[in-house]
C-alpha positions in Angstrom: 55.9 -138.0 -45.0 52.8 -137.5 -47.4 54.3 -136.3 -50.7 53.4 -133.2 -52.4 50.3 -133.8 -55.2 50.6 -133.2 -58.8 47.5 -131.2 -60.3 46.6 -133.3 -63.8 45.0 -130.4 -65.5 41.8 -132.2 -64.5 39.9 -130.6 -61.7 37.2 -133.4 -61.8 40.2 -136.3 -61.8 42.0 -134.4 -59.1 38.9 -134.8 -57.2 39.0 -138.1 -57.9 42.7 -138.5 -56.9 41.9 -136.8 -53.7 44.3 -133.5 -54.8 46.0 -135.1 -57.5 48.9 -137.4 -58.1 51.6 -138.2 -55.8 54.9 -136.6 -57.1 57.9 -138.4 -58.5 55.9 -141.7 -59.7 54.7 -143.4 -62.0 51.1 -144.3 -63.2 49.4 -146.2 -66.0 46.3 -144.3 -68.4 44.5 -147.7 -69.9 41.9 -147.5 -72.3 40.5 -148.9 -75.3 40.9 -147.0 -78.3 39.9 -143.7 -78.5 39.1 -143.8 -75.0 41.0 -140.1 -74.5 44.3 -141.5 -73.1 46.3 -139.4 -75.6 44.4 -136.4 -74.3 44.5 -136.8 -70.9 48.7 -137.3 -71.5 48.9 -134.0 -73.3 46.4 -132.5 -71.1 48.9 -133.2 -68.0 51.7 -132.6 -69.6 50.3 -129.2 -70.2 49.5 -128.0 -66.6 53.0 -128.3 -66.1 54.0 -126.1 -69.3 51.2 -123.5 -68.0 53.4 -123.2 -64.7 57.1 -123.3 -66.0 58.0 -126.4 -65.6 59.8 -129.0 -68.4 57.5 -131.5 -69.7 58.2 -134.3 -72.1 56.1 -136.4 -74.1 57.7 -139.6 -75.8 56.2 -140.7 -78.6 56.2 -144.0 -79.3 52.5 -145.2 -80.9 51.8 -141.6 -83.1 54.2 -139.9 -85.0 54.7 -136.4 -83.3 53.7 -134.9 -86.4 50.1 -136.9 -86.1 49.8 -135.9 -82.5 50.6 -132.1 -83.0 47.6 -131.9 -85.9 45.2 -134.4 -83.7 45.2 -131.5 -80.9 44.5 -129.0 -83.0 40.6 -129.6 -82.1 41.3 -128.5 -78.6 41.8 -124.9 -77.9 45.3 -125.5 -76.6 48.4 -125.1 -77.1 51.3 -127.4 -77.4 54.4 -125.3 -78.9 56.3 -125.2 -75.2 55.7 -129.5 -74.4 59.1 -131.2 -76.2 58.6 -134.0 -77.9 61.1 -137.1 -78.6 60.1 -139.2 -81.7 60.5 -143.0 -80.9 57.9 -144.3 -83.5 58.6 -147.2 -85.0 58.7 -147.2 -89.1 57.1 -150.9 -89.7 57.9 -150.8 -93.6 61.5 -151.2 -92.4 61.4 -152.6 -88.7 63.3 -155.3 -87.8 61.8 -158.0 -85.6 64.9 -158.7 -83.2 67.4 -155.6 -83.5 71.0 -156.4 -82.8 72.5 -153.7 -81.9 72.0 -149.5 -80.5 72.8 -146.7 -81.9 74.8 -144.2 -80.1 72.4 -142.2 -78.6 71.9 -138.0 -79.4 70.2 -135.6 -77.9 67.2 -134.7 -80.2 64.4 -133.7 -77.9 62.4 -130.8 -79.6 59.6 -129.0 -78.7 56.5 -129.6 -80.5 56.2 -125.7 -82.7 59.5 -126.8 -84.4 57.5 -130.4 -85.7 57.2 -129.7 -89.2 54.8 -131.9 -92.1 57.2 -134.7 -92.3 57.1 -137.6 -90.1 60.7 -137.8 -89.2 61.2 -134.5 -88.5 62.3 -134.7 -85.3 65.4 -137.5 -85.6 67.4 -138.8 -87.9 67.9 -141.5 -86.3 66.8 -144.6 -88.7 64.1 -146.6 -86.6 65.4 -149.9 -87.3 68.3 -148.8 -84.8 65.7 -147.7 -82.2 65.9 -150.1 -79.0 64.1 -149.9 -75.4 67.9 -150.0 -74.5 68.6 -146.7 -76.8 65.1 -145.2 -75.5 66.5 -145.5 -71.8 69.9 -144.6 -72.4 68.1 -141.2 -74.5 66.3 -140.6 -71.4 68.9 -141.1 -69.2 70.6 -138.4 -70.6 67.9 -136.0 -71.7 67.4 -135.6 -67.8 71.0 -134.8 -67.3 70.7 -131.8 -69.5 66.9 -130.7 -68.4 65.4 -131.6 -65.6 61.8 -132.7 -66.4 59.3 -132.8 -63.8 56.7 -134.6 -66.0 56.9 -137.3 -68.9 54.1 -139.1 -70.4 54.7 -142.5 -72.5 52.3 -142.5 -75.0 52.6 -145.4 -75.4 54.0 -148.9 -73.5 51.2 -151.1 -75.9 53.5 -149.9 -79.1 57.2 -150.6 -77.5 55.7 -153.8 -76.5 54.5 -155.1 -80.0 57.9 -153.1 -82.1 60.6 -153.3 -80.0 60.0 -156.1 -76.8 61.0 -159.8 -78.2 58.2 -162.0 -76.4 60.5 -163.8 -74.6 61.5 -160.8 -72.9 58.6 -159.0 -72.7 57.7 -158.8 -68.9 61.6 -158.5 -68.0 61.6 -155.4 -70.6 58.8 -153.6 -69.7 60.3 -154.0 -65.6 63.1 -152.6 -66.4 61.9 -149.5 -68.6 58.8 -148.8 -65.9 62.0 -149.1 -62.9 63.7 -146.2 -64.6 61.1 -144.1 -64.7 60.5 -144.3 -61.1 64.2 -144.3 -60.5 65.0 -140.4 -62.4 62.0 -139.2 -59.4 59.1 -137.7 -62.2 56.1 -137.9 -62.3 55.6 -140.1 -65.6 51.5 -141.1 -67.1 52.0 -144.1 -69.6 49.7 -145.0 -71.7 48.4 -148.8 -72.4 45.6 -150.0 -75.3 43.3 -152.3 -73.7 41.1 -155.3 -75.8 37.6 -155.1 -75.2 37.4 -157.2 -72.5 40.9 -157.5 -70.5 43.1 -155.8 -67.8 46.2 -154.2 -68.2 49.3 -156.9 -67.5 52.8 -156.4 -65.8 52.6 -152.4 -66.3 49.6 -151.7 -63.8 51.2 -154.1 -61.3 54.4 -152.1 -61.2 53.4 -148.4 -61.7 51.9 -146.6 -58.7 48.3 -146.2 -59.7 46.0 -147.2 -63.0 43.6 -144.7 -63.8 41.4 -146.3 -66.5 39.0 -144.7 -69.3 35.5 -146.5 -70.2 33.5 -145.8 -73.5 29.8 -147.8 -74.1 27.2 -147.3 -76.5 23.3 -147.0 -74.7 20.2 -145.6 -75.9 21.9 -142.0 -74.8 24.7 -142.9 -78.2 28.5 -142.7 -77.1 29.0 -142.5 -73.1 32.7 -142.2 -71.6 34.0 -142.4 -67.6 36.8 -143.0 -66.0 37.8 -144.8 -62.8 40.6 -145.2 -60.3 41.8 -148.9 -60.2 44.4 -148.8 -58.5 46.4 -145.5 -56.3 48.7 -146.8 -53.9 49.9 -144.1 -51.0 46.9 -142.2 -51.2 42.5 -141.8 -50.8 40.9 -141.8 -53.8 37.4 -142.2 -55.2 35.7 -145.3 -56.1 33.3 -144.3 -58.1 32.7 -144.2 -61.8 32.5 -140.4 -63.2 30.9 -139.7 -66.2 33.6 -138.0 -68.7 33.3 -136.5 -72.1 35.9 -134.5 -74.5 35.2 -131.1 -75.8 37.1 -128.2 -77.0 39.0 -127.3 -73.7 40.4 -131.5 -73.1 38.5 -133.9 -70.8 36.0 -133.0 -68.3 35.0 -135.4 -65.3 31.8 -135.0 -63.9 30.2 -135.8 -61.1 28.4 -137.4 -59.5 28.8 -140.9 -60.5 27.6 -142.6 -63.6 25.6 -145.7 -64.4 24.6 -147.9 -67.1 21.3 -148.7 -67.5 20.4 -151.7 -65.3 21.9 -149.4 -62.5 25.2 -151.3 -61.9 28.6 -149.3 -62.6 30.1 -149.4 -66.2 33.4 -151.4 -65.6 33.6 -152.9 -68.5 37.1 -151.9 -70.4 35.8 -151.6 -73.6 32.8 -150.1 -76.1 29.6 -152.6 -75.0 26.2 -152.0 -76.4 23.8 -151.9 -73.4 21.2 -154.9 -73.2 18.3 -152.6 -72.9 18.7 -149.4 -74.4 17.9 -146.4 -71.8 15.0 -144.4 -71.5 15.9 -140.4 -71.3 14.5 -140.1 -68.7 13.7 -142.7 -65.8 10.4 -144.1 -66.1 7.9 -143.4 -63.0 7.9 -145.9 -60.7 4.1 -148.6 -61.2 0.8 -147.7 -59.3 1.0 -149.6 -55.8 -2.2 -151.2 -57.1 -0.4 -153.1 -59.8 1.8 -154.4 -58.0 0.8 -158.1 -56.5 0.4 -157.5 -52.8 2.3 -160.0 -50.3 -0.2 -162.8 -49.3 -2.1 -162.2 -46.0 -2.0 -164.4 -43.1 -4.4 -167.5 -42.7 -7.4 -166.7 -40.4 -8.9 -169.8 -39.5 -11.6 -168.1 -37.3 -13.5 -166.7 -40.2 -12.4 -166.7 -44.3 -11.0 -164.1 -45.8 -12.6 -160.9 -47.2 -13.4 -161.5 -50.5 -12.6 -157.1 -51.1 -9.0 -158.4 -50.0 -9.7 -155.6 -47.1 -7.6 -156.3 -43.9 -10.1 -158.8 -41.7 -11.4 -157.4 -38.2 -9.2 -159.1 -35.0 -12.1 -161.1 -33.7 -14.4 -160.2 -30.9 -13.8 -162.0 -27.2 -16.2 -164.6 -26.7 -17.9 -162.7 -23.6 -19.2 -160.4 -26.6 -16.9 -157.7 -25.4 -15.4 -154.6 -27.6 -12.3 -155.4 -29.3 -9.5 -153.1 -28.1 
């Protein structure tokens, strides 16, 4: 039984994603950054709030404070998305945490996040565990029953709050339970330059992955579908770009300069720099022409004109 799709708030990704996301799982936005994963988060999480539903965006990397003044440039509005505030404070962290805090519900929604960086919790970050951040979430979707959550994102809970010796065994276990409460869950990962995402893409249902390269053109950004298991989807880079209303994919496809697909994770600055407009292909003339056959019975024209088939020896037309 094919599930039911999950619009993004994208029409050009849902294209992409042939409909949109399947329901109840769990997919990875990579990116390097400033690539617009943050964006496309909010931006899904919204769609949802436009048709009644509970949406819930955990952050983790930004404080929600941050995140509420970074979408003021888009023509949008957040107040009805609730928030929990699971940002680490690194002037106090502590490397290896020993124990949880009893957890409380403190979910808010975004129009109550005040100037102050803690203003949602009260909670002292040093007590903040991925044990306290499931338990939270366990509960939270006892009292409301969210149908979308973004994770925004899995590259900060991996550097503030995973030991490395636990890392992969961690990030498992947090990924399981979001498939496990049946939402439909983005998280969000930082890509380096050059690399691809680790454990996270293997065990979430689909990678959708943003590009940004420099060419002669300045700043140009795509997006592509790694990975989407249960479902078609297109292969093809799409040019993106980020204006006042969110993210816009475009078709049709994109390409870099030499004419091969951007794939690259991360900003690259094009080898040749592109003209703006494609140059008109050379005169045929230019162009060395293939050499022509040997004709032993009689040397070449020296015009480089095609030679005449020669004449029967009975002094006969040639046909």
């Amino acid at each position: 039984m094919i599930k039911e799709k999950v619009k993004t708030g994208i029409p050009g990704l849902d294209q992409m994603l042939d409909g949109g996301l399947l329901q109840g799982r769990t997919y990875v936005i990579s990116g390097t950054s400033g690539s617009g994963k943050t964006t496309l988060a909010m931006q899904f999480l919204l769609e949802g709030a436009r048709n009644g539903e509970r949406v819930l965006y955990m952050a983790i990397d930004e404080p929600p404070n941050e995140v509420k003044s970074n979408m003021k440039s888009f023509d949008w509005d957040i107040s009805r998305v609730q928030v929990f505030d699971a940002t680490p404070d690194v002037m106090s962290y502590d490397k290896t945490p020993v124990r949880d805090v009893s957890t409380e519900r403190k979910v808010v929604y975004f129009q109550s996040i005040g100037e102050n960086i803690r203003k949602t919790s009260e909670r002292s970050p040093v007590d903040m565990t991925v044990n306290t951040i499931q338990e939270l979430l366990k509960q939270e979707m006892k009292v409301a029953r969210y149908t979308r959550i973004a994770v925004d994102s899995l590259t900060s809970m991996r550097y503030f709050y995973i030991k490395t010796s636990e890392e992969n065994a961690t990030l498992m276990s947090f990924l399981r339970l979001l498939s496990d409460i049946g939402v439909t869950c983005l998280v969000t990962i930082q890509l380096p330059e050059i690399s691809k995402p680790d454990v996270e893409a293997h065990v979430a249902r689909g990678e959708i992955r943003l590009h940004k390269w420099f060419d002669g053109r300045g700043l140009m950004r795509g997006v592509t579908i790694e990975k989407y298991r249960g479902s078609a989807h297109d292969n093809e880079l799409r040019q993106l770009r980020i204006g006042p209303q969110g993210i816009v994919v475009k078709a049709p496809s994109l390409e870099k300069p030499d004419g091969q697909p951007a794939i690259d994770a991360g900003p690259a600055v094009a080898e040749s720099a592109a003209p703006s407009e494609p140059p008109p292909p050379p005169d045929e003339e230019l162009l060395p022409a293939p050499p022509a056959p040997p004709q032993p019975s009689s040397p070449p024209d020296s015009g480089g004109s095609l030679q005449e088939p020669p004449k029967p020896s009975d002094g006969g037309e040639g046909t």
